[in-house]
C-alpha positions as CSV (number, residue, x, y, z in Angstrom):
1,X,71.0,80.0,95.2
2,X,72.7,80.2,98.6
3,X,76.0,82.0,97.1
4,X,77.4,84.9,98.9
5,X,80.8,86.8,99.4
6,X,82.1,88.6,102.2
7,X,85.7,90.8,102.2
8,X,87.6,93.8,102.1
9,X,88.7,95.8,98.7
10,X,90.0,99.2,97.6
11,X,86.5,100.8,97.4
12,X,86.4,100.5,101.1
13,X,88.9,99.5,103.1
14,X,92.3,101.4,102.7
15,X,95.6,99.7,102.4
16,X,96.7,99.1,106.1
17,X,93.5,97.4,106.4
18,X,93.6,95.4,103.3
19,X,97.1,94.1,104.2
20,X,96.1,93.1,107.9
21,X,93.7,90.3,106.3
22,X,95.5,89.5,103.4
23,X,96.1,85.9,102.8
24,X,98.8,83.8,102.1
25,X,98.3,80.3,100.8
26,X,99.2,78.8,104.1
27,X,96.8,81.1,105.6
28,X,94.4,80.1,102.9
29,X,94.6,76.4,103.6
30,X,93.9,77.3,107.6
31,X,90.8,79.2,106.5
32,X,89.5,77.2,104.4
33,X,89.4,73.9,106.6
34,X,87.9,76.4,108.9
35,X,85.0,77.3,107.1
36,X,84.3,73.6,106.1
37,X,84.2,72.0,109.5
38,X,81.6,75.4,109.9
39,X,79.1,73.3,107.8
40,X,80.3,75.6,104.9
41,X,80.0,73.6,101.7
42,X,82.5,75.5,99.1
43,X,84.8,77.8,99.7
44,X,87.4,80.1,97.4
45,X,89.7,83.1,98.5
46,X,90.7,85.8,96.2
47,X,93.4,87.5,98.0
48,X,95.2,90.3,95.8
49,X,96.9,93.5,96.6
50,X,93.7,95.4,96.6
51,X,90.8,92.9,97.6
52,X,90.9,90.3,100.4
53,X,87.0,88.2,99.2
54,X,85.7,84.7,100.6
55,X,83.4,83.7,98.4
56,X,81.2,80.9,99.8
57,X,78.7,78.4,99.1
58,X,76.2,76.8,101.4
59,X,72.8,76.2,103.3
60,X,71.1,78.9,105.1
61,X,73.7,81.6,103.4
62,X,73.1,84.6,105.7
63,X,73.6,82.7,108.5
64,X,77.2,81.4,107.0
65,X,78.0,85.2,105.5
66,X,77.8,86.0,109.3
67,X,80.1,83.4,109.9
68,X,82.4,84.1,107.5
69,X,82.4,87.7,109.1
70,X,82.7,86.5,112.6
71,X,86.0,84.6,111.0
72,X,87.7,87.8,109.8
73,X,87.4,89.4,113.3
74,X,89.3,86.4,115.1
75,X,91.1,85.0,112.4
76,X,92.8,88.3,111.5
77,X,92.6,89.9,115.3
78,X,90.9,92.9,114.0
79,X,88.5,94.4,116.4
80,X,87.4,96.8,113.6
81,X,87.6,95.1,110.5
82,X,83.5,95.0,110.2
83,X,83.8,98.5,109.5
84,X,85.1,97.9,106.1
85,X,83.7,94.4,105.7
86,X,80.8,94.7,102.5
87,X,79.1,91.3,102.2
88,X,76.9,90.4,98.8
89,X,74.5,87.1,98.9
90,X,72.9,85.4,95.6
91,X,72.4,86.9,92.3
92,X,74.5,90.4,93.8
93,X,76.9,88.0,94.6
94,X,77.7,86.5,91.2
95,X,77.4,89.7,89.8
96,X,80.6,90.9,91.8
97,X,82.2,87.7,90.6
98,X,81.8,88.3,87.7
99,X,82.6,91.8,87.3
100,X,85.6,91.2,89.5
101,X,87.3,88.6,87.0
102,X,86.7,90.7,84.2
103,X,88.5,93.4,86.2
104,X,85.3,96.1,86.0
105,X,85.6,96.2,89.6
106,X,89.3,97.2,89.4
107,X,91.3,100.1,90.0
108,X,92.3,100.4,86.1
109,X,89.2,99.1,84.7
110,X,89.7,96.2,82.5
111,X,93.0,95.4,83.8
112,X,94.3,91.9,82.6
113,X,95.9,90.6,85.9
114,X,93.0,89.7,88.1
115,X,91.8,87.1,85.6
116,X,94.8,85.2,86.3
117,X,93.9,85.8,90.2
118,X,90.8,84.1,90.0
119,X,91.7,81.3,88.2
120,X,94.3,80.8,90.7
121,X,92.3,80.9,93.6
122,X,89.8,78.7,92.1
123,X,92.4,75.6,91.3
124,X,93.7,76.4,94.8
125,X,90.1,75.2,96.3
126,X,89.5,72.7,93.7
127,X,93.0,71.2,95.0
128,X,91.8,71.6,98.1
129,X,88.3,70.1,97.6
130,X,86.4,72.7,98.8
131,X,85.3,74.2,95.2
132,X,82.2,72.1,93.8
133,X,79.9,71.6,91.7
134,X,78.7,75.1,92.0
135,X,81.4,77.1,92.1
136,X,83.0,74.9,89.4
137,X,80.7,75.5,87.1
138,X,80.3,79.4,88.6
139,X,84.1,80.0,88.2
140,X,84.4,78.5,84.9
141,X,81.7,80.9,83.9
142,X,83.3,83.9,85.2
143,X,86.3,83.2,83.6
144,X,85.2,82.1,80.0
145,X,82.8,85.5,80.5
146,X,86.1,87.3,80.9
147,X,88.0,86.5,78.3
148,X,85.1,86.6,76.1
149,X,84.9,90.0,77.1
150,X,88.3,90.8,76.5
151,X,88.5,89.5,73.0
152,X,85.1,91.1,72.4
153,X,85.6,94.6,73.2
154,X,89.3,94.5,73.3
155,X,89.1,96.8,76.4
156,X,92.6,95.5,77.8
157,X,94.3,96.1,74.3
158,X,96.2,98.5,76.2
159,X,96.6,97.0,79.4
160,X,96.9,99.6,82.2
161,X,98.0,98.1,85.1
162,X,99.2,98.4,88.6
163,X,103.0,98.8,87.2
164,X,102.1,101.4,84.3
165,X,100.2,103.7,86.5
166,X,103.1,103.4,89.0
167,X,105.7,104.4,86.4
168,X,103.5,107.1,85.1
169,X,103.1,108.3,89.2
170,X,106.2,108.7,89.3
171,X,107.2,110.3,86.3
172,X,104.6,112.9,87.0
173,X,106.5,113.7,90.3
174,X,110.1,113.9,89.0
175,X,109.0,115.3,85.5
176,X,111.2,112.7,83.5
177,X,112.6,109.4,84.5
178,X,115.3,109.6,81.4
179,X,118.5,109.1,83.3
180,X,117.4,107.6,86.1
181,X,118.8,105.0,88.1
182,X,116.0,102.5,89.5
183,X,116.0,99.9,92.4
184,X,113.5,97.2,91.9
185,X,113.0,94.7,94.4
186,X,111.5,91.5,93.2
187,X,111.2,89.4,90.3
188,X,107.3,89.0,90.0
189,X,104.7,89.9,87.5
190,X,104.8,93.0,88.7
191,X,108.2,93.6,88.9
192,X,109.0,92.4,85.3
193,X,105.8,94.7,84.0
194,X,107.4,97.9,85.8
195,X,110.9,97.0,84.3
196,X,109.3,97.3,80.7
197,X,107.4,100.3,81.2
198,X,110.9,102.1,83.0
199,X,112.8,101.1,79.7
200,X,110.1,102.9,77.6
201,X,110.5,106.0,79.8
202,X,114.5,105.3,78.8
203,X,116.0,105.3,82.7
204,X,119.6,104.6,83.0
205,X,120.3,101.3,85.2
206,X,117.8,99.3,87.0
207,X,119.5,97.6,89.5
208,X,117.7,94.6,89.8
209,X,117.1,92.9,93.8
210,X,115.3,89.1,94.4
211,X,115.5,86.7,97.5
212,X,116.8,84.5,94.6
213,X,119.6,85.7,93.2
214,X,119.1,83.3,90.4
215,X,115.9,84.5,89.1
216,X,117.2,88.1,88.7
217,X,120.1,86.4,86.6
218,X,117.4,85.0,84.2
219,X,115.9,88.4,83.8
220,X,119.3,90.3,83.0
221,X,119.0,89.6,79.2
222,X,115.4,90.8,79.4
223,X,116.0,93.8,80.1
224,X,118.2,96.5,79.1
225,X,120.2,98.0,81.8
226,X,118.7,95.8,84.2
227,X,122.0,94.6,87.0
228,X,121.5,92.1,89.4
229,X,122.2,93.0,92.9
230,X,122.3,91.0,95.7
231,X,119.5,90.9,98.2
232,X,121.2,91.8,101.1
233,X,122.9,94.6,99.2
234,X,119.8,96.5,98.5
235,X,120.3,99.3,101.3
236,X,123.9,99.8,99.9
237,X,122.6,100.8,96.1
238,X,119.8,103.1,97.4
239,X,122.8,105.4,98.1
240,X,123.0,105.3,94.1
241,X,119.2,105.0,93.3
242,X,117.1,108.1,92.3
243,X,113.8,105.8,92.1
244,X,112.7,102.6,94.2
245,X,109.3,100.2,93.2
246,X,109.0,97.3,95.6
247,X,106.7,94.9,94.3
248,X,107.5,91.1,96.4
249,X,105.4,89.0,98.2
250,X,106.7,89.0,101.4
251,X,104.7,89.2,104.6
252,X,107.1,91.6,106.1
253,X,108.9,94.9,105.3
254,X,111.9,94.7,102.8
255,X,112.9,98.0,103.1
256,X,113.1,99.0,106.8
257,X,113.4,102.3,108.4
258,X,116.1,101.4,110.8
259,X,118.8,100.2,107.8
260,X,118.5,102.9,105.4
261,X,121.6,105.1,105.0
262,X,121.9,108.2,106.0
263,X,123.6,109.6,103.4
264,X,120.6,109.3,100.6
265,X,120.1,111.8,98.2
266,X,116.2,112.6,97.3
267,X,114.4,109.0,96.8
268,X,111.2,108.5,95.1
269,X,110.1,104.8,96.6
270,X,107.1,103.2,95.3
271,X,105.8,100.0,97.7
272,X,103.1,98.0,94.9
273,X,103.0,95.2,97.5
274,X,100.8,94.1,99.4
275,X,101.1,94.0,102.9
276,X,103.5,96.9,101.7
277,X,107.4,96.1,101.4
278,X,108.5,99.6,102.3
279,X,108.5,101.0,106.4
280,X,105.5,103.9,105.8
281,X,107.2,106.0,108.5
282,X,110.3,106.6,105.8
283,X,107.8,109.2,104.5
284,X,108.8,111.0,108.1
285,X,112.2,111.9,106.4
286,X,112.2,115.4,104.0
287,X,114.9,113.6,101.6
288,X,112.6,110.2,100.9
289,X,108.6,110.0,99.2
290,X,107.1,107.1,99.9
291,X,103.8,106.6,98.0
292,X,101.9,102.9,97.7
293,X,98.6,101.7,95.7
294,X,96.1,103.6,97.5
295,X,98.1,106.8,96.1
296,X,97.7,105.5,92.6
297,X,94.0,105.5,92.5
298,X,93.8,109.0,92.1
299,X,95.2,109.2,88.2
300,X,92.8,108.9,85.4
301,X,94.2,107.9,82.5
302,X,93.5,109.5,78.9
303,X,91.9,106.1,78.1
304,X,89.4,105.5,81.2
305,X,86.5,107.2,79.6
306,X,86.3,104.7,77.1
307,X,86.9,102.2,78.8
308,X,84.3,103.1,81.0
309,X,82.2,102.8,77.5
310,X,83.2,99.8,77.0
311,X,82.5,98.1,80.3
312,X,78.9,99.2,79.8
313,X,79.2,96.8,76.4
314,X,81.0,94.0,79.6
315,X,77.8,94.6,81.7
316,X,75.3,93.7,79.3
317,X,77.5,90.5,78.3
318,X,77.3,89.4,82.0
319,X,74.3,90.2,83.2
320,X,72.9,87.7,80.2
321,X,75.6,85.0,81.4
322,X,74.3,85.8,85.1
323,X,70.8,84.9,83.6
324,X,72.3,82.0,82.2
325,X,73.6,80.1,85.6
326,X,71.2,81.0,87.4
327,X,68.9,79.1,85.1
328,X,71.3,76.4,85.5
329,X,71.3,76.4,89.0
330,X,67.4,76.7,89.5
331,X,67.4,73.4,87.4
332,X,70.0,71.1,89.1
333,X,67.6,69.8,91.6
334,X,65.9,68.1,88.8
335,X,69.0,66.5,87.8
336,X,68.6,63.4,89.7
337,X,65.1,62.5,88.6
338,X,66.8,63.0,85.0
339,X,69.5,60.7,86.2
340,X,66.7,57.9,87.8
341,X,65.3,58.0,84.1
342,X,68.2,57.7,82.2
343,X,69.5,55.0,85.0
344,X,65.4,53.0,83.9
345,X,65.8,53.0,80.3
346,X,69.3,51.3,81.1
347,X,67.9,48.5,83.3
348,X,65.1,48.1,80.6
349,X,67.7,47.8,77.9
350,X,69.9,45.9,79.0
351,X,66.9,42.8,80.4
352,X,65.3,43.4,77.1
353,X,68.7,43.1,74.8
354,X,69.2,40.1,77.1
355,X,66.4,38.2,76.3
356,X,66.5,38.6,72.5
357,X,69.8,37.9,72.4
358,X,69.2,34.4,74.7
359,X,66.3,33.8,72.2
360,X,67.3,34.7,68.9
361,X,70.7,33.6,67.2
362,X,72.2,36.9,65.7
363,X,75.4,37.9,64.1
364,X,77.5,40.4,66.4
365,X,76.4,43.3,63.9
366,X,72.7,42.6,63.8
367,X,73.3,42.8,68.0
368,X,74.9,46.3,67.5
369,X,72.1,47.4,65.1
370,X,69.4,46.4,67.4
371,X,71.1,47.8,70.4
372,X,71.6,51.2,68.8
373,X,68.2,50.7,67.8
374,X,67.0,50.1,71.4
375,X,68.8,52.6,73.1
376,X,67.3,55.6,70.1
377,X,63.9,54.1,71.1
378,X,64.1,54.7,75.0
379,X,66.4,57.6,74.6
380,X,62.9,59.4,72.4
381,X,60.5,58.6,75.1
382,X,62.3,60.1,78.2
383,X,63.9,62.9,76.2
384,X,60.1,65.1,75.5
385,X,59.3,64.9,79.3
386,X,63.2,65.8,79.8
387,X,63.0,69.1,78.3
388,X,59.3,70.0,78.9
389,X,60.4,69.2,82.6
390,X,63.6,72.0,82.4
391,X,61.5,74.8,80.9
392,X,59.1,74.6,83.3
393,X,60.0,78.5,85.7
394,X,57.5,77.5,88.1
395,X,59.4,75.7,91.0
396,X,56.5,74.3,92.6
397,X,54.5,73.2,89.2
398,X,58.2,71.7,88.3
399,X,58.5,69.9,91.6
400,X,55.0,68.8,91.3
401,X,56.1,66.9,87.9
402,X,59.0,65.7,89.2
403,X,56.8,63.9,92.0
404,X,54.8,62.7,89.2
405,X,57.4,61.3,86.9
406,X,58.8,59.5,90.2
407,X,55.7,57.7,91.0
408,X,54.4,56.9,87.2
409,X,58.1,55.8,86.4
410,X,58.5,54.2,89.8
411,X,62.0,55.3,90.6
């Protein structure tokens, strides 16, 4: 099949490594022309807050899943990263895919967002030209398999994600967040999911901080309570914040140790970026908590034990769709003998349409008859051998007919 993935995730790698080979898109673009002029035939990054994955597609794949780990090393300039690198090749490989974009591989399991994620980073590389054939039809799989999966056993119906379990962190720490006045920096997915959950638990202002000062004026009528701040005031309304969640997508810290005030009250900040918004050494301080996504993976929600059921019901669903392209994929090489026969009875049509037509005078509907007729005709004898040919699981008895159908056929 020659399909394998190499990268770092939250089951191995904590978060300062996971943010030191994150990618951005222009980082993506870099890596991906890269890996191409390696002799690497498709190529698509999932980069998230808690996974960093090449998945790859190419000749002699444990040579290239070497390469691709090599890459990481000097790309990232991270002496250690093989540490924490895991690396999957063929069927192990789609599996992950697959359980990945259904989000069974995720912190919250079944978590809605990572669907998105994939689909992203697949029309990135399709954009890009470096997603194929294969991984077209492989991604396209994964997805549908998601969402079928979703609708199926309904196991996001209460989505759980990053933003919820935050809110819930933190409202386990302070007791109640009724009252409370909340910074939240950024206008994202993320950002806009926290928002909700903090007007559930009934906080008193969210003042609301963006690069943009626009976009936080779109969300105002949202939102209740939410006030939008300006960007650079951000260090100023920590002096009247009891909570902070950072949640941007910004390569570097938004919150830096040297510019807080030093007049702060007890802060609760919560950094669900990644790389991390929020200077780490604040935790050095006794009035400021910092915590980040790797603190989150530690609460188990009421509902994970049936979810975990009902991933069980996911795995079964997958591993028959796994069956399924890999049957496809095992076939493909016979698609161009399929294509030589299809591309014969053409030729054969069109010089035998040709003749009658020169011959006998017909009526531009008797021609259509006749060529329907015609193309039915050839269409029946190719399409037995057609399917007899696919079902055949032996490779070398089906590349044995193959050679056969060549030579008898002539094509």
């Amino acid at each position: 099949m020659n399909i394998g993935v190499v990268g770092v995730n939250h089951n191995l790698a904590p978060i300062n490594i996971r943010e030191g080979v994150s990618f951005t898109d222009t980082k993506k673009i870099e890596a991906i022309n890269y890996l191409l002029d390696k002799g690497i035939e498709e190529v698509v990054i999932l980069s998230t807050c808690n996974r960093s994955e090449i998945y790859i597609h190419s000749e002699n794949i444990q040579e290239k899943v070497d390469t691709v780990k090599d890459f990481y090393e000097k790309f990232f300039n991270e002496p250690k990263i093989k540490t924490f690198l895991f690396s999957k090749t063929n069927k192990n490989a789609i599996e992950h895919l697959f359980k990945v974009t259904a989000g069974l591989d995720s912190i919250v399991i079944g978590e809605d967002q990572i669907l998105g994620q994939v689909k992203d980073a697949h029309d990135f590389s399709m954009h890009l030209g470096s997603s194929k054939k294969i991984f077209n039809k492989l991604f396209r799989e994964a997805i549908t398999t998601a969402k079928d999966i979703k609708n199926t056993t309904k196991i996001s119906q209460q989505p759980l994600s990053i933003s919820y379990i935050a809110v819930k962190y933190l409202k386990e720490k302070l007791g109640t967040l009724e009252g409370k006045n909340v910074l939240v920096v950024g206008t994202g997915k993320m950002s806009k999911l926290a928002m909700r959950h903090l007007e559930e638990d009934k906080v008193n202002t969210i003042y609301l901080a963006n690069r943009s000062y626009e976009k936080s004026i779109e969300l105002k009528d949202q939102y209740k309570n939410v006030i939008p701040v300006a960007y650079e005031d951000r260090y100023k309304i920590l002096e009247k914040s009891d909570i902070v969640i950072s949640a941007t997508s910004s390569p570097h810290l938004v919150i830096k140790n040297e510019h807080i005030p030093q007049t702060l009250n007890k802060i609760y900040m919560m950094d669900i970026a990644l790389p991390r918004d929020i200077d780490p050494k604040l935790n050095e301080l006794d009035n400021i908590n910092v915590y980040d996504i790797d603190d989150l993976k530690n609460i188990q929600d009421k509902n994970d034990k049936k979810r975990k059921e009902l991933a069980q019901i996911a795995n079964y669903t997958i591993c028959n769709k796994i069956d399924e392209f890999i049957e496809w994929i095992d076939s493909i090489h016979i698609d161009p003998t399929i294509q030589s026969l299809n591309d014969k009875c053409v030729e054969i049509r069109e010089d035998t349409l040709d003749y009658i037509f020169r011959k006998i005078d017909l009526t531009s509907k008797e021609q259509k008859i006749i060529d329907k007729m015609m193309t039915s005709a050839l269409k029946r004898l190719i399409r037995e051998p057609i399917i007899n040919l696919k079902q055949v699981k032996d490779k070398g008895k089906q590349e044995e007919y193959i050679n056969l159908i060549e030579e008898l056929f002539n094509i």
